[in-house]
N, C-alpha and C positions, 0 to 999 in steps of 0.2 A: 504494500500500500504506500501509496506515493507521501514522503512530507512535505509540508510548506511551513514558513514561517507566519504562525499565526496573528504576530501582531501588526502584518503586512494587510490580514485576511481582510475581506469587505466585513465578516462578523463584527469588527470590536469597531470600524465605522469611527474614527477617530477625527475630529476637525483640526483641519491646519490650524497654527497662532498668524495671524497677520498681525507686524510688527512695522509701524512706521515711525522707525529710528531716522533719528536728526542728522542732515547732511548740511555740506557746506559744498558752496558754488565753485565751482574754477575761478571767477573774479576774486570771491573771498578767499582763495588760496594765494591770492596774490595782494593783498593787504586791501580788497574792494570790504565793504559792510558785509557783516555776515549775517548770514541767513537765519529766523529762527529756526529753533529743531522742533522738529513735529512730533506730538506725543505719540507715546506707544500706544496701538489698539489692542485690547485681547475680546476679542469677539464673546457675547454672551453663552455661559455652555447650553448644551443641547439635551435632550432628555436621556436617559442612559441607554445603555445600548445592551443588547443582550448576555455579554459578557461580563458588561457591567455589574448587571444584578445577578449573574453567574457567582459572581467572585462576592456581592456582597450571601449570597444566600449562604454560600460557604464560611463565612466569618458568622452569619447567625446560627449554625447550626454545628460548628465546627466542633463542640462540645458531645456531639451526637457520634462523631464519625471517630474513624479509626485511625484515618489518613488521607490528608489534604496535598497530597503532592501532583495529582490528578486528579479531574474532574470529567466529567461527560456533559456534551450541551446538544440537543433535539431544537435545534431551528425548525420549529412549525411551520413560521413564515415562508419556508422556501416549498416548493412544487416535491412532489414525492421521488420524480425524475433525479432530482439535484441530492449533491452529499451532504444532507444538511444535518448527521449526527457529528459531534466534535468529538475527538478524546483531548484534552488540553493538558499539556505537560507546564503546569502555574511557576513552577522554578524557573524552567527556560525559554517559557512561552514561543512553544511549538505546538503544532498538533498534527494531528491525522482525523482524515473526514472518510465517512461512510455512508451509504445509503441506509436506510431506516423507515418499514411501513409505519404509518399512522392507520388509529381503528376506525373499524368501519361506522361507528356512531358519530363520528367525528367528518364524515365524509360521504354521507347517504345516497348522491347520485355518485358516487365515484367519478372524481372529478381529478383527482390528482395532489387536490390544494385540503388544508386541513382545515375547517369551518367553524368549529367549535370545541369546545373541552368541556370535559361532563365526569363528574366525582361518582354517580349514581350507579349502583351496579344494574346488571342487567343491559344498559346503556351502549356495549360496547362502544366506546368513544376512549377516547384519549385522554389523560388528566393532566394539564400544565402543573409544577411545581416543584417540591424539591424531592428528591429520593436519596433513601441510604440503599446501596448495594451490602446484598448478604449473604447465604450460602445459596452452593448449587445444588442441584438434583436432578433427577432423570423422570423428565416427563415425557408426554404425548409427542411433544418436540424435541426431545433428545435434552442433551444435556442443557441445562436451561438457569439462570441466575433471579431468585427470589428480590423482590424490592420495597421496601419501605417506606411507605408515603410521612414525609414529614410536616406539610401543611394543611390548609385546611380544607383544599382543592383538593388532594389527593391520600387523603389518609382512610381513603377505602382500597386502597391499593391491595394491601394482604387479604381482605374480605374477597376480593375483585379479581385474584390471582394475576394482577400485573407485574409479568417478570421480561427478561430479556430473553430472548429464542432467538434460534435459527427458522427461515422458514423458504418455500420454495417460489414465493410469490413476492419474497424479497429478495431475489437475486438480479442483477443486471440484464442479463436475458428479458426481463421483464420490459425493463425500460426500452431495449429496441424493438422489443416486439411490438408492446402496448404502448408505448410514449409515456408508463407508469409505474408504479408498484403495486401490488395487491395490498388489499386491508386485514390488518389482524383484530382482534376481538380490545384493544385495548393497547397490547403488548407494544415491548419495543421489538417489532422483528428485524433482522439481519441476515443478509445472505449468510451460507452454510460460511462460504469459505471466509467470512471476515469473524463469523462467530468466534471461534478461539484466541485469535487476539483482541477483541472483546471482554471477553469472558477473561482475560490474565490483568488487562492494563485496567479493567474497572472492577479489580477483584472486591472482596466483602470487608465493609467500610467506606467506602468512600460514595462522592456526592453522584449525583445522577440527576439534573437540572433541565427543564422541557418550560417550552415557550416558545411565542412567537413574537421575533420582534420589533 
């Protein structure tokens, strides 16, 4: 799986400083009046960005977790086509991006795009918020990682058996076939073959952060 330097990524969406530092004329360099210096602008900030609240969610719940050294981020916002799961290396601020189905309550004519987040079981839908990753097990899906809804959007997660899987309707072949991914019941699905690095880099404890942004 390809890296990039994530704090390049369009994810963290960062604004330049526009900085209008004080110059002096070529006349004034030769003993003409000198020019005033123009004040520094620093542009008003902007609402945060997904990353943002990635990293603050992880300082609120840091007390829950085992280890903060990696993080996982579910870009909602982006089409099911795009890689829009993270694994985020916060040390060195790298990552690695994945494809990742959204549920199908979450996307009722299958459209590609995710529509809604819904806590409610039965629902099959999606639930933005924070997660602790924790142990694996062998389910329906094969080896599969249990998750721990830590807010108040998603704390039907263990009622609701949302965990991380493999699945065949998350594999790339998808996307050239269907221009999509298939929808899982909630879960975060993954193609088979990303599943095992997966399943290591976002082993039990750590955060698991979904949003759209």
């Amino acid at each position: 799986m390809k890296r990039r330097n994530f704090i390049s990524s369009g994810l963290l969406g960062v604004a330049g400083v526009a900085c209008g530092l004080g110059f002096q004329s070529q006349a004034a360099s030769k003993g003409a009046t000198r020019i005033a210096a123009r004040p520094i602008v620093t542009p008003p900030p902007g609402p945060p960005t997904l990353i943002d609240r990635a990293k603050a969610a992880l300082a609120e719940h840091e007390s829950s977790l085992l280890h903060t050294d990696r993080i996982g981020i579910a870009d909602y916002s982006l089409h099911s086509a795009k890689e829009r799961f993270h694994i985020v290396d916060v040390v060195n601020g790298t990552s690695q991006s994945f494809l990742v189905a959204h549920g199908k309550g979450s996307d009722r004519k299958h459209t590609g795009w995710l529509q809604e987040f819904s806590n409610v079981p039965g629902s099959e839908a999606s639930s933005g918020g924070s997660y602790m990753t924790t142990e694996t097990y062998i389910g329906k899906h094969g080896t599969s990682r249990r998750l721990k809804g830590l807010d108040p959007s998603n704390n039907m997660a263990e009622a609701r058996a949302i965990v991380i899987h493999g699945a065949w309707y998350a594999e790339p072949e998808m996307v050239k076939n269907h221009g999509k991914l298939g929808r899982s019941q909630g879960c975060f699905a993954f193609s088979e073959s990303d599943l095992a690095v997966i399943l290591e880099r976002l082993g039990p404890g750590r955060l698991l952060f979904a949003d759209k942004a």
